[in-house]
C-alpha positions in Angstrom: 130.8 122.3 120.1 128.4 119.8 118.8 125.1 120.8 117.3 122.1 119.5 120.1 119.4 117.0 119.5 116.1 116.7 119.5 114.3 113.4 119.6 110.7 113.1 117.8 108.9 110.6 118.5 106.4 110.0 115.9 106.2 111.1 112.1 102.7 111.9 111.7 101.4 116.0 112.4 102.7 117.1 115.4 105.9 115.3 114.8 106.7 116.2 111.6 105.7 120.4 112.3 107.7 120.0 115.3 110.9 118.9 113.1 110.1 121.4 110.4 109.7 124.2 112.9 112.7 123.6 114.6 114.8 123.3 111.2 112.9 126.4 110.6 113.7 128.4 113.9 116.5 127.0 115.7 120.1 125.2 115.2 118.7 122.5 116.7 118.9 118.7 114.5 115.7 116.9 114.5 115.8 113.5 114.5 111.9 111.9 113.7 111.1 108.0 115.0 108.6 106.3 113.6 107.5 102.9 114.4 105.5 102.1 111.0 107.0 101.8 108.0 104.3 104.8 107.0 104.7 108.8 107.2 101.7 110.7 108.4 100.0 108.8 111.4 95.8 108.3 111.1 96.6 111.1 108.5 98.3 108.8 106.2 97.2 108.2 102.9 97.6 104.3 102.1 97.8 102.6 98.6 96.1 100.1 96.8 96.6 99.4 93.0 96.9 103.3 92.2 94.4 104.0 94.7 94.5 106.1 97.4 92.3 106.1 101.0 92.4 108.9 103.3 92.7 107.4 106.4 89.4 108.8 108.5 89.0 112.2 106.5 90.3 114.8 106.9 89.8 118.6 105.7 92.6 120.9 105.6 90.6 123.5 107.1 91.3 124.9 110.8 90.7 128.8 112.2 94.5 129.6 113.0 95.9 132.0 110.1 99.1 129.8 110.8 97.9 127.1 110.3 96.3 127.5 106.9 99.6 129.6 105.6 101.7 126.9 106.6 99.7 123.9 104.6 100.0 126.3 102.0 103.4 127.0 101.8 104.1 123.5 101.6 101.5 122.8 98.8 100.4 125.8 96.5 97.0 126.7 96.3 95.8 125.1 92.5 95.9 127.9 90.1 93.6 126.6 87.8 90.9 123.6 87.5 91.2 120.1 89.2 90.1 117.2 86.6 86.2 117.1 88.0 86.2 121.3 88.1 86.9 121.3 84.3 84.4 118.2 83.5 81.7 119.7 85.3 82.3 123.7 84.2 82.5 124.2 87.9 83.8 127.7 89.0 86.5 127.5 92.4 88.7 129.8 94.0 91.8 129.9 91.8 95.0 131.7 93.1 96.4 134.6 90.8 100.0 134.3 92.7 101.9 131.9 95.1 104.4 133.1 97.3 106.4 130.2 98.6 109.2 131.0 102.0 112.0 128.2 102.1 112.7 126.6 105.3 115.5 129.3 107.1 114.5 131.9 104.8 112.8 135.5 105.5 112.1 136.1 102.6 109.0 134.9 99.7 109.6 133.9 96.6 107.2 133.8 94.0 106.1 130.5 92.0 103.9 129.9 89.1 100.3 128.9 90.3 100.1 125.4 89.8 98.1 123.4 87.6 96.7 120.1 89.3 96.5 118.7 86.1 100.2 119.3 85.2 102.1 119.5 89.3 101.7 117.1 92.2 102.7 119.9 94.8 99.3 121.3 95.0 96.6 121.6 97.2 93.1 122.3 95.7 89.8 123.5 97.2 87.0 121.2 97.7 83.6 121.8 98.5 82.0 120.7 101.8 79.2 118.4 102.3 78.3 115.7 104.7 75.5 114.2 106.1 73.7 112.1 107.8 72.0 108.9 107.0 68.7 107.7 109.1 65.6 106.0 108.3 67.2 105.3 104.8 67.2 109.2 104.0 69.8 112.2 104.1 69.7 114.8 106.5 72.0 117.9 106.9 74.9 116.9 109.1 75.2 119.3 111.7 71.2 118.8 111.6 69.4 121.6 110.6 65.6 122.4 110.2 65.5 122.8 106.8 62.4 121.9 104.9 64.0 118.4 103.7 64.5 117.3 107.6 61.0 118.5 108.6 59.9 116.5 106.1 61.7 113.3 106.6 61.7 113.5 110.2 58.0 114.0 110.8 55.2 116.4 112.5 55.4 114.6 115.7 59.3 113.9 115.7 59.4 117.7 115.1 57.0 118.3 117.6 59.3 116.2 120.4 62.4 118.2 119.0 61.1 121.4 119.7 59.7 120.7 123.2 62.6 119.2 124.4 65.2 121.9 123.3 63.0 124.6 124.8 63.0 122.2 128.2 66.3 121.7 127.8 66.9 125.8 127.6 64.3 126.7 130.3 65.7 124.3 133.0 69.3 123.2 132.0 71.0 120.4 134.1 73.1 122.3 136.2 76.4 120.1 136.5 77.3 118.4 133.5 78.6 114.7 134.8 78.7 113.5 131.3 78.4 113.8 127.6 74.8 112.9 127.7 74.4 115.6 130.1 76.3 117.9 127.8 74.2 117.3 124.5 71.5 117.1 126.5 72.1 120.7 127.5 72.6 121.7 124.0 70.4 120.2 121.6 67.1 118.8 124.1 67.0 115.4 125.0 64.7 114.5 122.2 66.9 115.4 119.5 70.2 114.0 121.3 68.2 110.6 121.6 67.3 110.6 117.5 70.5 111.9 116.1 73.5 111.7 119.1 73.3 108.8 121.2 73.4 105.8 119.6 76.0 106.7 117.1 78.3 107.8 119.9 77.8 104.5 121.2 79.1 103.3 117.8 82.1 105.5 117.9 83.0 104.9 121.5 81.5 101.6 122.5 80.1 102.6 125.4 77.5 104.9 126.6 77.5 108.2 126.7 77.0 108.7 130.4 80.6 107.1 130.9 82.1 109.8 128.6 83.5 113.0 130.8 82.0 116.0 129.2 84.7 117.6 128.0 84.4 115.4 124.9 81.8 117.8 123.8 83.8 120.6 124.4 86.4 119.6 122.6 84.1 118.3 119.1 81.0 119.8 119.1 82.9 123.3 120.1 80.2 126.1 119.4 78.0 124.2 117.6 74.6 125.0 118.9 70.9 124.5 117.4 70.7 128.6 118.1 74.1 129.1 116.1 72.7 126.3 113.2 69.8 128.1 112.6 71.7 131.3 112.8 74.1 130.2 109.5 70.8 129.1 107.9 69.2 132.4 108.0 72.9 133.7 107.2 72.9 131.5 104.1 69.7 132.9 102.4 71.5 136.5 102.2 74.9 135.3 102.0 77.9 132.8 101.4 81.4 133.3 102.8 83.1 131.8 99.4 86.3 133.0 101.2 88.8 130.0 102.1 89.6 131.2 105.7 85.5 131.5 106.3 87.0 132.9 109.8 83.1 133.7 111.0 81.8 129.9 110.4 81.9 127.4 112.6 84.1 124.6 112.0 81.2 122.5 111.7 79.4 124.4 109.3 82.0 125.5 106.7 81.0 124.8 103.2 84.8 124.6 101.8 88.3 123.6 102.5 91.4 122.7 100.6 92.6 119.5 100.0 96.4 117.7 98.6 96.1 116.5 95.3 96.9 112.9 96.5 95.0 113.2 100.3 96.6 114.4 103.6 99.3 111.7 103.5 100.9 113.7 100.8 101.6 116.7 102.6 103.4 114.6 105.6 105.0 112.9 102.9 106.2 116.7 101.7 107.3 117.8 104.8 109.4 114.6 105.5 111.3 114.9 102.3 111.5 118.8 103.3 113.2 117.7 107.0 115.6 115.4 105.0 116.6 117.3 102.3 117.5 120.5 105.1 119.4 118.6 107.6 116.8 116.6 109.9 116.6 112.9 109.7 113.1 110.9 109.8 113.6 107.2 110.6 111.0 104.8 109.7 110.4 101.2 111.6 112.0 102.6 114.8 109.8 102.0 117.8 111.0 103.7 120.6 110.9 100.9 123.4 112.9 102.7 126.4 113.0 106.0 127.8 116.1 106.8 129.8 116.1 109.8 132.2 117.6 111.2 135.6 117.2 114.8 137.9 114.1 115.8 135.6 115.8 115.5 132.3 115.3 112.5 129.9 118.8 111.8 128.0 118.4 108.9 125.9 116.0 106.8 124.1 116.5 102.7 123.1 114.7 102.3 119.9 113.9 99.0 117.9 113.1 97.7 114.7 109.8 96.0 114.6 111.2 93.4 111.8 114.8 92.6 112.3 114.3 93.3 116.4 117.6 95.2 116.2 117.7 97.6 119.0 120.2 101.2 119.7 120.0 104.1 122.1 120.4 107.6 120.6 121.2 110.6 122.7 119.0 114.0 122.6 119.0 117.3 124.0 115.4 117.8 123.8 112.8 115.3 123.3 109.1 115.7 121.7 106.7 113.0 122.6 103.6 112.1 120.3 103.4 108.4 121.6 100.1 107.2 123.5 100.6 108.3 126.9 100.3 104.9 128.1 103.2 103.4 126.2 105.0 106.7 127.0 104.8 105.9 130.7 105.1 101.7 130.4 109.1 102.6 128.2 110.3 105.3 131.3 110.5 101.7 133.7 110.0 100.5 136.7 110.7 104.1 138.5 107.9 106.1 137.0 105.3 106.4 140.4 103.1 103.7 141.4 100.1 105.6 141.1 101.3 107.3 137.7 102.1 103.9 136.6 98.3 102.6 137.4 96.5 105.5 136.2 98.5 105.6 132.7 97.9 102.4 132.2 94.0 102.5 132.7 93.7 105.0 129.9 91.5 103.9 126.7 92.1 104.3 123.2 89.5 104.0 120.4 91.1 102.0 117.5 88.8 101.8 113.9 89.7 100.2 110.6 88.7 101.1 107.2 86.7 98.6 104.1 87.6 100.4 100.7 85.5 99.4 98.2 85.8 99.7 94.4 82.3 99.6 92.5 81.1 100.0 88.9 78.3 102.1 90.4 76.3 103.2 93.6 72.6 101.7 94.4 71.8 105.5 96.1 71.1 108.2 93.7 72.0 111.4 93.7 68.9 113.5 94.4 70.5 116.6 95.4 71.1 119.6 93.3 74.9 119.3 93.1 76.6 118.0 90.0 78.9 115.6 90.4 81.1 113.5 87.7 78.9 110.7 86.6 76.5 112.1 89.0 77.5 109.9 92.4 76.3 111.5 95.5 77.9 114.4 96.2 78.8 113.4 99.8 82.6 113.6 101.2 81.4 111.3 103.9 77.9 110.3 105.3 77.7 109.7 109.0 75.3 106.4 109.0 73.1 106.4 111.9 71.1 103.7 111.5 71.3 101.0 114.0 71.0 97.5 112.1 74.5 97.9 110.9 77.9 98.3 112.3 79.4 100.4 110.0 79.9 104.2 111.3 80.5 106.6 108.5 80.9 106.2 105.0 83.3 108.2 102.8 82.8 109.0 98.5 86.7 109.4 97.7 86.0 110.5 94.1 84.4 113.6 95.9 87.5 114.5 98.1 89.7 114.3 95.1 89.5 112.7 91.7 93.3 112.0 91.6 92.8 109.7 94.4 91.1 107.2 92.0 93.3 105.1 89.2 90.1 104.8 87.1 87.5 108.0 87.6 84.8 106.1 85.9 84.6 103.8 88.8 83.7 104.8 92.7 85.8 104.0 95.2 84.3 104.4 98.8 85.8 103.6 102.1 82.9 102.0 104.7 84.5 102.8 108.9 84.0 100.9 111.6 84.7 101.8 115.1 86.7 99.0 117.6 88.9 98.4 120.5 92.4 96.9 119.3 92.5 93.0 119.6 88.2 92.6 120.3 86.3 90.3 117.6 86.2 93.0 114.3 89.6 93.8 115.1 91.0 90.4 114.7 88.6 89.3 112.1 90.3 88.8 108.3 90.4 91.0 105.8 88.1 88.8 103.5 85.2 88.9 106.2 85.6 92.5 106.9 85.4 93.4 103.1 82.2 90.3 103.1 80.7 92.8 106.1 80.9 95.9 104.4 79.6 94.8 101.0 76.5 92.8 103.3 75.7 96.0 105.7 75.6 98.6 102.9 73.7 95.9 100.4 71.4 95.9 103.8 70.7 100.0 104.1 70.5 100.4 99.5 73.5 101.7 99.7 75.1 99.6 96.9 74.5 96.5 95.8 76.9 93.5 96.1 77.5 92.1 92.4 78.7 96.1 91.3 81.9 95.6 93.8 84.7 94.9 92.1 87.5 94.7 94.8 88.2 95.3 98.3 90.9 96.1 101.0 91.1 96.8 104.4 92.9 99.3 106.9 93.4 99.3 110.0 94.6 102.4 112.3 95.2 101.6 116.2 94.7 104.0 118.8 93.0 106.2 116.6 91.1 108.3 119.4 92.2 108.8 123.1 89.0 108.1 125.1 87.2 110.3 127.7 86.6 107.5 130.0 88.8 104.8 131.7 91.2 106.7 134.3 90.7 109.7 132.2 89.3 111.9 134.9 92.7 111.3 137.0 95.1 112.3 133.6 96.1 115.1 135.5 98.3 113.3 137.8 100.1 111.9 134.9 100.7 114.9 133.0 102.1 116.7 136.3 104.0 114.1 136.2 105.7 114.2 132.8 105.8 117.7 133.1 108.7 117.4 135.3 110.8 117.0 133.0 111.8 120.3 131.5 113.0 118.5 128.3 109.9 116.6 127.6 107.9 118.1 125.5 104.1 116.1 125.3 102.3 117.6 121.5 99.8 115.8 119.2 96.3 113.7 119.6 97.8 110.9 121.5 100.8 112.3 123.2 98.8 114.8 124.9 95.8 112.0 124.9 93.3 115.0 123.5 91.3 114.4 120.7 92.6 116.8 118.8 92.0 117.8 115.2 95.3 117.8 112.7 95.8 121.6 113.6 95.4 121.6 116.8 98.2 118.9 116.4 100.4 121.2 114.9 99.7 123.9 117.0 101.0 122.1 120.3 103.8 121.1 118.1 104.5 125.0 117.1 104.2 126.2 120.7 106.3 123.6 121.9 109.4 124.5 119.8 108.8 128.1 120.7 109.0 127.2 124.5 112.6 125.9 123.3 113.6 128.8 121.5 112.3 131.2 124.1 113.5 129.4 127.0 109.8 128.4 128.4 110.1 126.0 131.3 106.4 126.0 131.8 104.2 123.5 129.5 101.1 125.6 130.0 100.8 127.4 126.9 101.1 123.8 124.8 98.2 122.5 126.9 95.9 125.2 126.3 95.5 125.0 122.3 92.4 123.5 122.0 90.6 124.0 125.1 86.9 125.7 124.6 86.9 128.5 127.0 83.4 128.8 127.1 82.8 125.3 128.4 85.4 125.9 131.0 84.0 128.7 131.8 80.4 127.0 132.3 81.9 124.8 134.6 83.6 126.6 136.8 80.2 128.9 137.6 77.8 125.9 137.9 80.6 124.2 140.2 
């Protein structure tokens, strides 16, 4: 009898923890597609002359237990100082023993802690801190009302906050149409119009009374001024130094851990991991037909981007993190009118990356956080001011100093938000790096003649969008879920913004629907979803 199939399309999170669950759980042979000739999807790390760029952030940090055991059975916790942790004295959580279980295995094995400064297989743990940028000063990102935003913002900006949150709580709008609507409700229309609103528009280029609420639900999660305020207080008594920080909120935790050479490395890992124990992962394979008959898909056509050589491989099962729209456009001309139509009008976010490489930063560090050659101590600064394109800014010497070929330099990576194919998109890679070094000259940021060199990234169909034909995505995924085969996991094949976790979630709970005989996709489409909102809906409907 021959061993079955299962078809992955995609090598970034949810592809990759789909194959390495399966080699893991079942008998089942994954075989991994992927169209670029790079591992690891908007969590890639790219190159550039010994540098590295994480590719939109990314903290390895999420609430599941399952989650966080898993990254670390892949890479160790550090078990003893990172390069900046020994240069600045500075005290981190350093694990006394790793336990390591072997794909198939039942059993741990112990390993020697390892040293960051000696292994590559290691992940280490950072410390948190990002904020925002407005009116050419830093405020705490989520916003608080601490004494240095009180202070920047203003008595009568203050003033406005407070009345409008108290509006906003004493006479709530009742049915939530939008994402304004939805911050609105949350935070007071005062403080959604200084700190929300027009860099939402930056992200999503348009406004945010086209986006469907459940945006919010899915980002902001609990995040409330009430629940802020609440961790403040929390914070003057006391700190949860713990990695797990299981009673934070996502958006306040003040940790996370981190691989030695950014979140490429651990897809990188697992790919070598699904080779080595009987999976295959193919690289420059787009998968450009889907064949399929009595609500089972059988076969896929695949083709090289470069040498436009095409072949159809069979599969038994088949685990789908392509954009939903190019999912639907390769199943032909028999997929439903209407499914055809409404697939097709779904919107993708696309953003490309400007890293820059500087003797030195204009911006002083003012804060009380040591940092190697004292930079700002930011992981990335959310820049809200309006004169400038650029969206968020990230200080790569602070997510890991083995990201940097030179640690006496900084190397920084300036985001912008765009559709694929519009002006920014398409312009060259000399005026994009001309753009970045002009904007953030603009807002003191840096100044021009201390950049040394520059390159530029670009990641399509970075985020699905909550607007387009969004609101009708049900009819497509009752669609697809038809087919008792096809398995829909990940941020794009399940068009969710989801966070890397969530990713691998969907990709865990889909295997187990396969080993447990699951015909329903219910379970896979509920990771992720905030309850609470839900439930606010359903009573004010």
């Amino acid at each position: 009898m021959s061993k079955r199939i299962a078809i992955i399309i995609g090598a970034g999170p949810a592809g990759l923890t789909a194959a390495y669950e399966l080699l893991d759980k079942t008998d089942i042979k994954p075989v991994v597609l992927e169209a670029t000739p790079e591992i690891g999807g908007i969590s890639k790390t790219a190159r550039y002359k010994g540098y590295r760029i994480d590719t939109g952030g990314h903290r390895f940090f999420s609430k599941s237990p399952r989650v966080m055991d898993w990254w670390k059975n892949i890479l160790p916790l550090q078990g003893a100082p990172a390069r900046d942790d020994r240069i600045l004295k500075r005290e981190v959580p350093i694990a006394q023993k790793v336990y390591l279980r072997d794909l198939g295995e039942k059993e741990k094995r112990e390993i020697e802690p390892p040293d960051p400064e000696k292994k590559d297989r290691v992940m280490l743990v950072r410390q948190r801190l990002s904020r925002i940028y407005f009116l050419r000063k830093f405020f705490d990102y989520p916003i608080s009302l601490s004494k240095d935003t009180l202070f920047n913002l203003g008595l009568i900006r203050i003033i406005k906050i407070g009345l409008s949150y108290l509006w906003a709580k004493l006479f709530p709008i009742k049915n939530e149409r939008n994402l304004e609507d939805f911050f609105i409700n949350r935070f007071g229309k005062e403080l959604y119009q200084t700190f929300f609103k027009d860099y939402t528009q930056k992200v999503w280029g348009v406004s945010c009374q086209e986006i469907k609420p459940e945006w919010g639900a899915q980002r902001v999660k609990g995040l409330s001024v009430k629940r802020a305020l609440g961790h403040a207080l929390k914070r003057l008594v006391t700190r949860d130094k713990s990695i797990e920080q299981k009673r934070v909120e996502t958006s306040l935790i003040e940790q996370f851990i981190y691989p030695k050479f950014g979140p490429g490395q651990m897809w990188e890992e697992v790919a070598r991991l699904v080779n080595e124990n009987g999976g295959e992962v193919h690289m420059n394979q787009k998968v450009s037909d889907i064949f399929y008959r009595d609500n089972r898909v059988y076969e896929v056509e695949v083709e090289n981007p470069q040498t436009k050589e095409k072949k159809r491989i069979k599969g038994d099962f088949f685990f789908s993190t392509m954009a939903i729209k190019d999912l639907i456009e390769a199943m032909g001309k028999d997929v439903p009118e209407e499914v055809k139509c409404i697939a097709s009008g779904l919107s993708y976010r696309s953003f490309l990356i400007v890293g820059l490489l500087l003797n030195q930063l204009k911006i002083k560090n003012q804060s009380q956080i040591k940092t190697v050659n004292d930079i700002i101590p930011d992981n990335w600064i959310y820049i809200q001011e309006k004169e400038v394109k650029v969206g968020r800014l990230q200080i790569f010497n602070n997510w890991s100093p083995y990201l940097l070929a030179d640690p006496d330099k900084v190397w920084i990576g300036a985001e912008y938000f765009c559709d694929e194919g519009d002006q920014l998109w398409k312009s060259s890679d000399q005026k994009l790096v001309e753009l970045a070094k002009e904007e953030l000259s603009r807002i003191d940021i840096i100044q021009k003649e201390d950049v040394i060199d520059g390159v530029v990234i670009k990641v399509p169909k970075s985020y699905p969008a909550y607007f387009g034909t969004y609101d009708q995505i049900d009819v497509v995924k009752n669609f697809l879920n038809e087919f008792e085969n096809l398995f829909l996991i990940g941020r794009n094949g399940m068009h969710r913004y989801n966070n890397q976790d969530h990713s691998m979630l969907s990709a865990m709970i889909a295997v187990e629907n396969v080993v447990e005989g699951i015909k329903s996709k219910d379970n896979i489409w509920a990771v992720n979803v905030e309850a609470e909102y839900h439930e606010e809906k359903k009573s004010s409907s």
